[in-house]
C-alpha positions in Angstrom: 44.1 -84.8 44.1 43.9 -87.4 46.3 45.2 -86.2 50.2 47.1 -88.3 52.5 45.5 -89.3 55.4 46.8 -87.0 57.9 45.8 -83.9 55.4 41.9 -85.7 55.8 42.2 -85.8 59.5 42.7 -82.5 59.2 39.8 -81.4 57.1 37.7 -84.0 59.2 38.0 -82.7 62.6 36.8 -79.1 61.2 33.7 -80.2 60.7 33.4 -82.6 63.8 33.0 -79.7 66.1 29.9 -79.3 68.1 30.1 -75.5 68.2 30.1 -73.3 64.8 33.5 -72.0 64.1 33.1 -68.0 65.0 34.6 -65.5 67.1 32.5 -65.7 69.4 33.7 -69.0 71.0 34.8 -67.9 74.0 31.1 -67.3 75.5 30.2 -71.0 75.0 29.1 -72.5 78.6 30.5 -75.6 79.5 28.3 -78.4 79.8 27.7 -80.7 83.1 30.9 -82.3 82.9 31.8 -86.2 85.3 35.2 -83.8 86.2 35.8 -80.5 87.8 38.2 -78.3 85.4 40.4 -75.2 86.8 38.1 -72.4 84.7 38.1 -69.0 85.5 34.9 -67.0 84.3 36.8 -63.7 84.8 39.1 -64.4 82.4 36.2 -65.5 79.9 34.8 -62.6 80.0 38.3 -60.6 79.5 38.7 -62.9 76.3 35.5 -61.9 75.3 35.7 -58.1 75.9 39.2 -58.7 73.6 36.7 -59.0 70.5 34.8 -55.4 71.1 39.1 -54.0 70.6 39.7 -55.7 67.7 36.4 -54.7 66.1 37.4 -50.9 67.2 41.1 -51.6 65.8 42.3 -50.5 69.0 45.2 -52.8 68.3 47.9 -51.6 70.6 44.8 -52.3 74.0 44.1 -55.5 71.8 48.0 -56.4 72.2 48.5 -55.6 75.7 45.6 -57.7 77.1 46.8 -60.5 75.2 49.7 -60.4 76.3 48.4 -59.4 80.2 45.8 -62.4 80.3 48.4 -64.4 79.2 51.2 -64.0 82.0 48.4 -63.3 84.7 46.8 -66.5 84.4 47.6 -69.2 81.6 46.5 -72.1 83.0 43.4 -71.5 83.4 41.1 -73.5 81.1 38.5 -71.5 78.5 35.7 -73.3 77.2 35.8 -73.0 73.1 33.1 -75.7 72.4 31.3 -78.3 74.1 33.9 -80.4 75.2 36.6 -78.8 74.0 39.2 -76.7 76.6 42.5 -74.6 75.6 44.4 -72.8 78.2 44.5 -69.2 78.7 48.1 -69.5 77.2 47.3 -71.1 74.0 43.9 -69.5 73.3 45.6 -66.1 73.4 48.7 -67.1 71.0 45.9 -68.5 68.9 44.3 -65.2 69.0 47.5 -63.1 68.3 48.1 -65.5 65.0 45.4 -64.3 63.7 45.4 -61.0 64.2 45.4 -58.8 61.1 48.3 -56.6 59.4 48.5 -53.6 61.7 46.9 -55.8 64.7 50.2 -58.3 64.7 52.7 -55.2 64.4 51.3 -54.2 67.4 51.5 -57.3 69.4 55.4 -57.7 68.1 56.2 -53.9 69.2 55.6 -55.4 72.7 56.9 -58.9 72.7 59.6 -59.4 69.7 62.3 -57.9 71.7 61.7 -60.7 74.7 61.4 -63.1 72.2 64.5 -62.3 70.2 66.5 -62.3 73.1 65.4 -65.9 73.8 66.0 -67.1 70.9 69.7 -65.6 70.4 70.3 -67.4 74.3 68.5 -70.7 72.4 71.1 -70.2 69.8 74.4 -69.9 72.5 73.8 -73.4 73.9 76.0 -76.1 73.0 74.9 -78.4 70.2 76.1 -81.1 72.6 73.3 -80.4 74.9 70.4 -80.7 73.2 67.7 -81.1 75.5 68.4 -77.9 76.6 68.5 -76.7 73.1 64.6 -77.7 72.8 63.6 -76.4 76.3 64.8 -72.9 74.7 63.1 -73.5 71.7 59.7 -74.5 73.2 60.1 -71.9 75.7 59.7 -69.3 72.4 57.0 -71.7 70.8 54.9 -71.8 74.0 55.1 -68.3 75.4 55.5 -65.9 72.1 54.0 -68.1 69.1 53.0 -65.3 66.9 56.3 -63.7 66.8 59.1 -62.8 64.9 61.8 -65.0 66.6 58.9 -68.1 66.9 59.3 -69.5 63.3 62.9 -70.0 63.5 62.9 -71.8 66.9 59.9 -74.1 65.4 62.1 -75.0 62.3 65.0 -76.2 65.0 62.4 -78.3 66.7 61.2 -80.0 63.2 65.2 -80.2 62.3 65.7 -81.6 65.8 63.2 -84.2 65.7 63.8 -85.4 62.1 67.4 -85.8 63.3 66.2 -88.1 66.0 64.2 -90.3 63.7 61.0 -88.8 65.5 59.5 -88.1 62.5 55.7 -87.4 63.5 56.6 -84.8 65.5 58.8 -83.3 63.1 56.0 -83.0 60.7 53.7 -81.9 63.4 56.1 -78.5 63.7 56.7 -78.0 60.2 52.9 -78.1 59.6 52.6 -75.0 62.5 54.5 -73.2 59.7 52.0 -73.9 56.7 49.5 -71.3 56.2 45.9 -72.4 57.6 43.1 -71.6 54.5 39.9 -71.4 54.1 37.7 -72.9 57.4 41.0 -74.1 58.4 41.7 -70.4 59.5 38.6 -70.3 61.5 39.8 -73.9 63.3 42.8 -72.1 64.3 41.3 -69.2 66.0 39.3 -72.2 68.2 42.9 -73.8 69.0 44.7 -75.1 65.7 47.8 -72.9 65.9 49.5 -71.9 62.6 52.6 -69.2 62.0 50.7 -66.1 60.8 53.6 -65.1 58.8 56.8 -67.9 58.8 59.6 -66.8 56.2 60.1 -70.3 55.8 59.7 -71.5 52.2 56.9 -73.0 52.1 58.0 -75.7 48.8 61.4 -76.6 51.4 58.8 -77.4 54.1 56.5 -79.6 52.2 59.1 -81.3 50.6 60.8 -81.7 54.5 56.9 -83.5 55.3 57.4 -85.9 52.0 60.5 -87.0 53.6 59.3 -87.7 56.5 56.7 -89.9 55.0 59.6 -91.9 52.9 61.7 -92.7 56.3 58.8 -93.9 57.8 58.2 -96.5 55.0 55.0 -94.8 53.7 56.3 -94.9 50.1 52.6 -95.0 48.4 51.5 -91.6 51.0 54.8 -89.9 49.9 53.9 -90.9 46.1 50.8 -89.0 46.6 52.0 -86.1 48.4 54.7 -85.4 45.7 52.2 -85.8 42.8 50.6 -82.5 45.0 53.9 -80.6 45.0 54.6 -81.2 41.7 51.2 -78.9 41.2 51.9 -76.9 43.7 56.0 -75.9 43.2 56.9 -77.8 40.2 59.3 -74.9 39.7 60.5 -75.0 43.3 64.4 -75.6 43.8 66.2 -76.3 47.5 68.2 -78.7 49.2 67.2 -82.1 50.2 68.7 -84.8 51.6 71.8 -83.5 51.4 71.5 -82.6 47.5 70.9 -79.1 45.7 68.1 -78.9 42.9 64.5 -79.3 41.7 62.8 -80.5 44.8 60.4 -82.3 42.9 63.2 -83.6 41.1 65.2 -84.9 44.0 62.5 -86.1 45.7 61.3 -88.7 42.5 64.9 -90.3 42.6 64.3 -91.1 46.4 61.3 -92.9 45.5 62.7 -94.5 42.5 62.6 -98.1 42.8 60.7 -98.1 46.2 57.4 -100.5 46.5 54.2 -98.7 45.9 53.0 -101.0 49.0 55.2 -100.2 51.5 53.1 -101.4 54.4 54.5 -104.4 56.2 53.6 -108.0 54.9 51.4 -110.1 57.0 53.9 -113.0 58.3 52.9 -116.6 58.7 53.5 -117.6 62.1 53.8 -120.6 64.5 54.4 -121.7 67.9 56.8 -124.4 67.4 57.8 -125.4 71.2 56.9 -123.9 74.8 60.3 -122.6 76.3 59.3 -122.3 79.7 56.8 -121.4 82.5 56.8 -119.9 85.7 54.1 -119.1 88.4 55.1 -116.0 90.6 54.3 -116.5 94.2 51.6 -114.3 96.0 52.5 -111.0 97.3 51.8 -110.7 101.0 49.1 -108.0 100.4 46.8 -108.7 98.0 45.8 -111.0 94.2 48.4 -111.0 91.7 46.1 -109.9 89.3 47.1 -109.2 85.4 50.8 -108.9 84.7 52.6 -107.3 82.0 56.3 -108.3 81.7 58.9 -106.9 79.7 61.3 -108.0 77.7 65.0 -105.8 77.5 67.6 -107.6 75.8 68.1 -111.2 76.8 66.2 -110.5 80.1 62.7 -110.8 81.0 61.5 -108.4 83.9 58.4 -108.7 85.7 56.5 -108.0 89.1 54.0 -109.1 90.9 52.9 -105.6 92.9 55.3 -106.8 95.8 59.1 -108.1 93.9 60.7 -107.2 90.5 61.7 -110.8 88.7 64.1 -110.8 86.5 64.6 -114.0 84.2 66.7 -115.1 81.0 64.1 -114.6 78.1 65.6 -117.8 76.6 65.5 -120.7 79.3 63.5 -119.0 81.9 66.4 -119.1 84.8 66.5 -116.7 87.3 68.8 -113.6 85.9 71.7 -112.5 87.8 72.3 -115.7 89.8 74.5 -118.8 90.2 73.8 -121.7 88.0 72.9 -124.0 90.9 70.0 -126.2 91.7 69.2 -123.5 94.4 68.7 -121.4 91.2 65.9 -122.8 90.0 64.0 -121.5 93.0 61.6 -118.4 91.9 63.0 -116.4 94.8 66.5 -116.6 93.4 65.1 -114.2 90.3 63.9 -111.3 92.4 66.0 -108.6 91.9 64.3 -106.1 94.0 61.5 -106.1 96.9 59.6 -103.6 99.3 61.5 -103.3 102.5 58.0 -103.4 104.5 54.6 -104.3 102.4 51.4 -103.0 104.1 48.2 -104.7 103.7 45.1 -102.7 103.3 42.6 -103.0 105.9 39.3 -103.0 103.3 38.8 -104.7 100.1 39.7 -103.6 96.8 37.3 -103.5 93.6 38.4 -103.6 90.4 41.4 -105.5 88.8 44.8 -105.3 89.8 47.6 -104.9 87.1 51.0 -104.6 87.1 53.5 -103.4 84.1 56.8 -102.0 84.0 58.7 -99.6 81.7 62.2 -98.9 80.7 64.7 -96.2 79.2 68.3 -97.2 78.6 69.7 -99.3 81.1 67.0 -98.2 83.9 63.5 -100.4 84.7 60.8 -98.6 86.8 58.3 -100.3 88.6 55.1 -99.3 90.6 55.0 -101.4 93.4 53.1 -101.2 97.2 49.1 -101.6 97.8 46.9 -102.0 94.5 45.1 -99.1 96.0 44.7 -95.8 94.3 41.5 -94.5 95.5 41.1 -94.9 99.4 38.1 -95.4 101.2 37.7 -93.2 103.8 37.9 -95.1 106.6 41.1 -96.9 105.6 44.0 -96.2 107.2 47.2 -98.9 105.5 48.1 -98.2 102.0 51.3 -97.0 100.4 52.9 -96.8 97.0 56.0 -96.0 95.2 58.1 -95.8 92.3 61.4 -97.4 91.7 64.0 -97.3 89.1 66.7 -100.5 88.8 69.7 -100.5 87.1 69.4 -103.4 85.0 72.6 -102.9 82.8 75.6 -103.5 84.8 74.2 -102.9 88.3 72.4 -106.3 88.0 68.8 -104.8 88.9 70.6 -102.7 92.0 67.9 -100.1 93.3 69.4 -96.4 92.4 65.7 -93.9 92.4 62.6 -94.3 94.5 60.2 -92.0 95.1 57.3 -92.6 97.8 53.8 -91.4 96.9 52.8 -90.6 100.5 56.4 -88.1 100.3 54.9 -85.8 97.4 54.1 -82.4 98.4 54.8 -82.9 102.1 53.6 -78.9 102.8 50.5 -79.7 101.0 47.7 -79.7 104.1 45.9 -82.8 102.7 49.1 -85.2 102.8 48.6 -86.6 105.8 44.7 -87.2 105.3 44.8 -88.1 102.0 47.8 -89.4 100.8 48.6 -89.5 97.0 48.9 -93.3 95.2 50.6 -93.5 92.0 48.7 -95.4 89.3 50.5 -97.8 86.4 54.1 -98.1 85.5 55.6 -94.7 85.0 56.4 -93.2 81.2 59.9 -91.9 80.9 62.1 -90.4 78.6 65.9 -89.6 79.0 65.6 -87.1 81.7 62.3 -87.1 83.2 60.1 -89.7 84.4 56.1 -89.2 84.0 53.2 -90.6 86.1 49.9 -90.6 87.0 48.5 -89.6 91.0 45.2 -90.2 92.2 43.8 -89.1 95.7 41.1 -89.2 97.6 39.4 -85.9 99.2 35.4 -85.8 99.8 35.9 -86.5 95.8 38.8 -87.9 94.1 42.0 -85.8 92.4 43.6 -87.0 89.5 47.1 -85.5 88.9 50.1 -86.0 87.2 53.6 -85.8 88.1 57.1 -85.6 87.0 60.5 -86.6 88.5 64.2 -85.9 87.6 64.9 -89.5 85.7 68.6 -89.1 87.9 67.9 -87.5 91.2 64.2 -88.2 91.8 63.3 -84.2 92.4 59.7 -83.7 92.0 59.9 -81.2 89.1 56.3 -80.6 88.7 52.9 -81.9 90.2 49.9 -80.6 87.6 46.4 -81.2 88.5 44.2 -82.3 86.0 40.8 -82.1 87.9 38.2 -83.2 90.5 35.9 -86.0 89.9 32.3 -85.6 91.1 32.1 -89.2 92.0 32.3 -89.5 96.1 34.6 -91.2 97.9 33.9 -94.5 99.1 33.4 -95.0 103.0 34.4 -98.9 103.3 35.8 -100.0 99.9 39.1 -99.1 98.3 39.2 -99.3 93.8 42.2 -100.1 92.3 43.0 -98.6 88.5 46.1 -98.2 86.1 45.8 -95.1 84.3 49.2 -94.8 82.5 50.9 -92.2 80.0 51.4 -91.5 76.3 54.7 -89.1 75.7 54.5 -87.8 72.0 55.0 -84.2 70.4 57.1 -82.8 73.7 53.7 -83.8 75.0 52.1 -85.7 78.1 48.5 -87.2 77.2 46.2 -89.1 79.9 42.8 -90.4 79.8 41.5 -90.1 83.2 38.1 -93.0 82.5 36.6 -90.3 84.3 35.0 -87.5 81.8 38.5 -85.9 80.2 41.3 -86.8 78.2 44.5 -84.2 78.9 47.4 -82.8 77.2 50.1 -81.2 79.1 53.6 -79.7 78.1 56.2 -82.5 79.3 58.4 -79.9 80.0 56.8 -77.7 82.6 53.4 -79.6 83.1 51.4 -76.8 82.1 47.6 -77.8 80.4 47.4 -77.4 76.6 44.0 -79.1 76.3 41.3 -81.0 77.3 38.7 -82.7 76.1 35.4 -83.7 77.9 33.0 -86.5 77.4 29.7 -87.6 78.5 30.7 -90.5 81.1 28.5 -93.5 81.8 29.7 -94.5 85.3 27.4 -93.3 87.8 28.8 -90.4 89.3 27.7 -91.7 93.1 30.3 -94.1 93.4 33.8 -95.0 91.1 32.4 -98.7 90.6 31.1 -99.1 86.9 34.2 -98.9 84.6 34.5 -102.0 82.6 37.8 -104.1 82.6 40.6 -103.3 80.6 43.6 -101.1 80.1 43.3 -98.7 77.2 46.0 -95.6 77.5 46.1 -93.4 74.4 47.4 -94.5 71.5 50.0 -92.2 69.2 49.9 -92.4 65.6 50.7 -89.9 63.6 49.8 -86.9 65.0 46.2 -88.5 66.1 45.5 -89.6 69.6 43.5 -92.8 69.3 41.5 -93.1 72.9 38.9 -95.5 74.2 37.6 -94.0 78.1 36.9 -96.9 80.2 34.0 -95.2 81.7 32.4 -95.4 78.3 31.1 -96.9 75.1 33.2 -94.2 72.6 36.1 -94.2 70.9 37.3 -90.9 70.2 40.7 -89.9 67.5 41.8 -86.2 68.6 44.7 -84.2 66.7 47.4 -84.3 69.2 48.7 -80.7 68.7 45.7 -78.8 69.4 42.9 -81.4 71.0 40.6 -80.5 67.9 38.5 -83.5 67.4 38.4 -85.9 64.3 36.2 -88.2 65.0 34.2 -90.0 67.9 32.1 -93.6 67.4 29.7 -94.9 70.1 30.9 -98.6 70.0 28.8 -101.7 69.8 31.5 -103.8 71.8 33.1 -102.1 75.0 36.3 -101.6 74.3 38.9 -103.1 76.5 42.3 -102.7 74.9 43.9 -100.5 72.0 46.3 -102.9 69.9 47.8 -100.4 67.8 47.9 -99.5 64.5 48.9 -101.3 61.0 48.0 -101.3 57.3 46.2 -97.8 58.0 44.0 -99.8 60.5 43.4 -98.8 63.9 42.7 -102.3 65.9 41.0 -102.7 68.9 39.6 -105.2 71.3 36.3 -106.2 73.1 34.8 -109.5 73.3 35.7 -109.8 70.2 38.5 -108.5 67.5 37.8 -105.2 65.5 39.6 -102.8 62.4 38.7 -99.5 62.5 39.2 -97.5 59.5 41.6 -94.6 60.7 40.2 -91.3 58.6 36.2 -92.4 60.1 35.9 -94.7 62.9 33.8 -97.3 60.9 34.6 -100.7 60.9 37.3 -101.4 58.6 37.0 -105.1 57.8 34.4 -106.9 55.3 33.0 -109.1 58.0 33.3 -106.0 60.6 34.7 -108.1 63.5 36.4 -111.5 64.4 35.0 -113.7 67.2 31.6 -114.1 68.5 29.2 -113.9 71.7 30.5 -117.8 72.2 32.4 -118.2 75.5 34.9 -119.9 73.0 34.9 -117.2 70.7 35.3 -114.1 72.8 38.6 -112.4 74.0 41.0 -114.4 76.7 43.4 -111.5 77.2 45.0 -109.0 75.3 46.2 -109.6 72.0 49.3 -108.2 70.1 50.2 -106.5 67.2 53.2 -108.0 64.8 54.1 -106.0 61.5 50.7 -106.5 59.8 49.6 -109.6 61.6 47.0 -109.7 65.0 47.4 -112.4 67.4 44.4 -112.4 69.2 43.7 -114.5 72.1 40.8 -116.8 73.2 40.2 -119.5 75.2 41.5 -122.2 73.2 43.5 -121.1 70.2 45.7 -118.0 69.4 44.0 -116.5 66.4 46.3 -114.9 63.5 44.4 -112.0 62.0 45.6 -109.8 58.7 45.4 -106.3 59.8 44.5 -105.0 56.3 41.4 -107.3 55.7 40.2 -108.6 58.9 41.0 -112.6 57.5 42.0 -115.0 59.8 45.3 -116.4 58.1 46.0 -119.2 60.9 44.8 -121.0 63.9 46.7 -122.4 67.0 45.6 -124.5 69.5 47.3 -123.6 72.4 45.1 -125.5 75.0 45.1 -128.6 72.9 48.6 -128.6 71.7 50.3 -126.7 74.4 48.3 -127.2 77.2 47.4 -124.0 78.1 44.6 -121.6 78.4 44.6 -118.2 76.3 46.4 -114.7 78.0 47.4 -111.4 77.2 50.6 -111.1 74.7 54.3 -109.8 74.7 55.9 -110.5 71.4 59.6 -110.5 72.0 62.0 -111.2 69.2 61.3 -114.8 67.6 59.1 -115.4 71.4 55.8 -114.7 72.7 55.3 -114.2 76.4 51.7 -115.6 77.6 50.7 -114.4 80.8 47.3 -115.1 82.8 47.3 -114.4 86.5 50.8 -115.2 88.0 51.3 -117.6 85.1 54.2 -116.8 82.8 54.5 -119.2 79.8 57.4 -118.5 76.9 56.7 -119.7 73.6 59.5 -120.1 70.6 58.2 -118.0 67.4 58.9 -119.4 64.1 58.4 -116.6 61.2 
């Protein structure tokens, strides 16, 4: 039986641990690590002494200091392998799912009534609110996993987030209900959690997983994963897709007629005219540095650290303003500005980048100083976040929240202020971002806002570097967010990639890795922006402060695979045809089940000046256009070929930038030049 690519990711990352998969994971000493975690030996040792109870079969003492380590302290970290953290939260719910017979009766006696009293208040909220619908829900999945109420309220999240057309995280809950066998029942003791005893059917929730794999166009996966049902429950009856009958039955006709290559076709594509340019004036404070507009609409937004811009995507005039010849000023397309920009008093290393990001009819922007690791001895830097109504409210300012303003209680404010990093990541009611701040060593943190009022609803730290804090230079650096699986993920480029609960900000995992940066200073980290990439339940990450690149199951930070990589990786493209690309000097596939090279000829472009990267590139349906100096290079995604060459400096004039693909357009952007180019497909 051949498995689908998620099922090998799964087997994979068994195997990829460092640490042999035994009970006795809770003793394992954490390595010297390039970032301070929040671990409590105490509690190790309480986890550990939790073994010597269940060997005894003392299940009710077994049950009760589960369930006491767990509301005493359950964010602290525990070190289950090399590398490899869990709360104190998770670790013990991992603990109680795998608890034998007589060992989980126990554990319910003192935690299904709570739990069932949850859910039946889960159950009384109105189906017109259903964020507070899932809140419930997770509230069950997070605190009382291996109880009686637990499988229920994971089937309405998977139900939930099918409905939304969120299907990865749909199959990511219905898989919690799937029995774990063989080693896999030794991974989930070390973090993979799995429903000891669900009452679901188990035939109804493969065949929910099958669906998923049909709306998201992967006909020739869902081919293969109903060839394993049909072995598995070719007896199996239900309801599916709104239809009663054999399942296997049922789910055939859906695939009936459907291509066996569903992946998207690689699309021949030209530049047939420039539409317009623009050069954004210098902010007052410091180099423009890399910019990353957006597109919304008919609108183009962009910022240069110091203004928002707003321009029509079509002929480049300013948005929002009278069509005069005072118009075609740049000033006239500023929709937004800082009332007082501060200069810093020291320099800045590293480069400075600007993005935005956007939900609904709301753009938020960083803007202030580039810094976001003072030097101690300067004194003139500020930050903040704001969010502009760009539908009717014609980019009017309606959220801002000051960096310098978080926490004002907190004794450190005043000396070391927090500075937000990159653009913010939001979703309908909350709005995510990265803090840095500098003490002797430097804090990373991250935050969350109320998307309407602004109210800090949680501030989580993540850890303390053990590189020092600079006494005359400032560094600049744009860590930003990935939001998947009611999930918050952030690599740091300093040692640790993080996943937190959106919700309440509380740590589900972390991962360390050896860094290469020298831990003296924060110099070192190569150029590029790289955040975490999402794809089907794997988190695809490439640390700036090293050489790996690292795939991670999102649910329970159990690692698939990790490559050392012969090209420093500066940006994560994306994924398509099953291929993860990424981008150095030069263009790479990686195969998505190893981390090898996926193409024939391993990589495209060369050690040339000509032949190396000139910005970042951008993924469209199965096609890479990669930028160099000269040309923009189309690239098949399945095979690595180069299908076309344009010659953008020749033709166009113009020397090769980073990439936004926008409808039939592509925005080119190097430094504070914008340049819009028509798309033909």
């Amino acid at each position: 039986m051949r498995r689908s690519h998620r099922q090998l990711l799964t087997l994979l990352l068994v195997f990829a641990s460092a640490a042999p998969l035994s009970a006795q994971f809770v003793a394992v000493k954490p390595s010297q690590e390039a970032i301070t975690l929040d671990i409590d030996s105490a509690v190790t040792k309480r986890l550990a002494s939790i073994e010597d109870f269940v060997a005894e079969k003392q299940w009710d003492t077994v049950a009760t200091l589960l369930r006491q380590t767990q509301a005493e302290k359950p964010d602290k970290l525990v070190a289950i392998a090399p590398g490899w953290y869990v709360s104190v939260a998770r670790f013990c719910q991992c603990q109680a799912a795998l608890l034998p017979t007589p060992g989980l009766a126990a554990y319910r006696r003192q935690m299904d009534a709570t739990a069932k009293k949850w859910f039946d208040d889960a159950e009384r909220i109105s189906v017109a609110d259903p964020s507070r619908q899932r809140v419930a829900w997770l509230r069950i999945v997070r605190q009382w996993f291996a109880s009686s109420s637990s499988d229920e309220a994971i089937a309405r999240l998977a139900e939930q987030s099918f409905e939304q057309a969120d299907y990865a995280t749909a199959r990511t809950y219905w898989e919690l209900l799937l029995p774990a066998v063989g080693s896999l029942r030794s991974a989930a003791g070390m973090g993979l959690l799995r429903h000891p005893d669900a009452s679901c059917d188990a035939a109804q929730i493969r065949a929910q997983l099958i669906l998923c794999s049909l709306f998201e166009k992967s006909v020739t996966r869902a081919r293969q994963e109903l060839a394993a049902f049909r072995k598995l429950h070719g007896n199996a009856t239900g309801r599916i897709a709104g239809r009663d009958g054999s399942l296997a039955d049922l789910l055939s006709s859906l695939l009936d007629g459907r291509p066996v290559d569903d992946s998207p076709a690689t699309s021949a594509l030209s530049l047939d005219r420039r539409l317009w340019s623009v050069e954004l004036p210098s902010n007052s404070v410091s180099d423009i540095g890399d910019v990353a507009p957006i597109v919304v609409g008919e609108t183009l937004f962009t910022t240069n650290g110091e203004s928002v811009f707003a321009f029509d995507a079509t002929t480049g005039r300013p948005k929002w303003s009278e069509p005069t010849d005072a118009a075609a000023d740049i000033r006239a397309a500023i929709i937004h500005s800082l009332a007082d920009p501060i200069a810093p008093k020291l320099p800045v290393e590293g480069r400075i980048r600007h993005s935005l990001s956007v939900r609904g009819d709301r753009l938020f922007v960083r803007l202030g100083t580039s810094i976001t690791a003072r030097a101690k001895q300067e004194t003139n830097s500020h930050s903040e976040l704001v969010g502009l109504e760009i539908g009717t409210g014609e980019g009017k300012l309606v959220w801002r929240v000051a960096a310098e303003e978080i926490d004002p209680q907190d004794p450190l404010s005043a000396e070391s202020p927090w500075c937000f990093e990159g653009s913010p990541a939001v979703d309908s009611q909350r709005v995510f971002v990265v803090l840095r701040r500098s003490l002797p060593q430097e804090q990373i943190n991250v935050a969350c806002f109320d998307a309407d009022t602004a109210r800090l609803l949680w501030n989580r730290k993540i850890g303390i570097t053990v590189a020092s804090t600079e006494e005359t230079v400032n560094s600049t650096s744009h860590l930003q967010l990935t939001v998947a699986e009611d999930s918050i993920f952030v690599s740091t480029d300093a040692g640790t990639i993080a996943a937190l609960d959106a919700h309440d900000g509380a740590i589900r995992w972390m991962r360390t890795y050896a860094s290469d940066v020298l831990l003296s200073s924060r110099s070192g980290r190569r150029d590029g922006h790289a955040p975490p990439v999402y794809h089907d339940g794997v988190l695809y990450v490439a640390p700036l402060d090293t050489n790996r690149l690292l795939a991670i199951h999102a649910e329970s930070g159990l690692l698939c695979w990790q490559r050392e990589w012969p090209d420093p990786i500066q940006h994560v493209l994306g994924v398509a045809h099953n291929t993860l690309v990424v981008q150095g000097r030069s263009l790479w596939g990686v195969a998505l089940a190893s981390g090898e090279p996926a193409w024939p000829n391993r990589r495209v472009g060369n050690e040339d000046t000509e032949g190396t990267s000139f910005g970042r590139g951008a993924l469209i349906g199965g096609s890479v256009l990669w930028p160099n100096r000269d040309e923009l290079i189309v690239v098949d995604a399945s095979s690595g070929q180069i299908t076309r060459r344009i010659a953008v400096r020749e033709s166009r004039e113009l020397t090769g930038g980073s990439l936004t693909v926008f409808g039939t357009s592509l925005v080119m952007s190097r430094g504070a030049q914008l340049t819009v180019l028509g798309l033909d497909r």
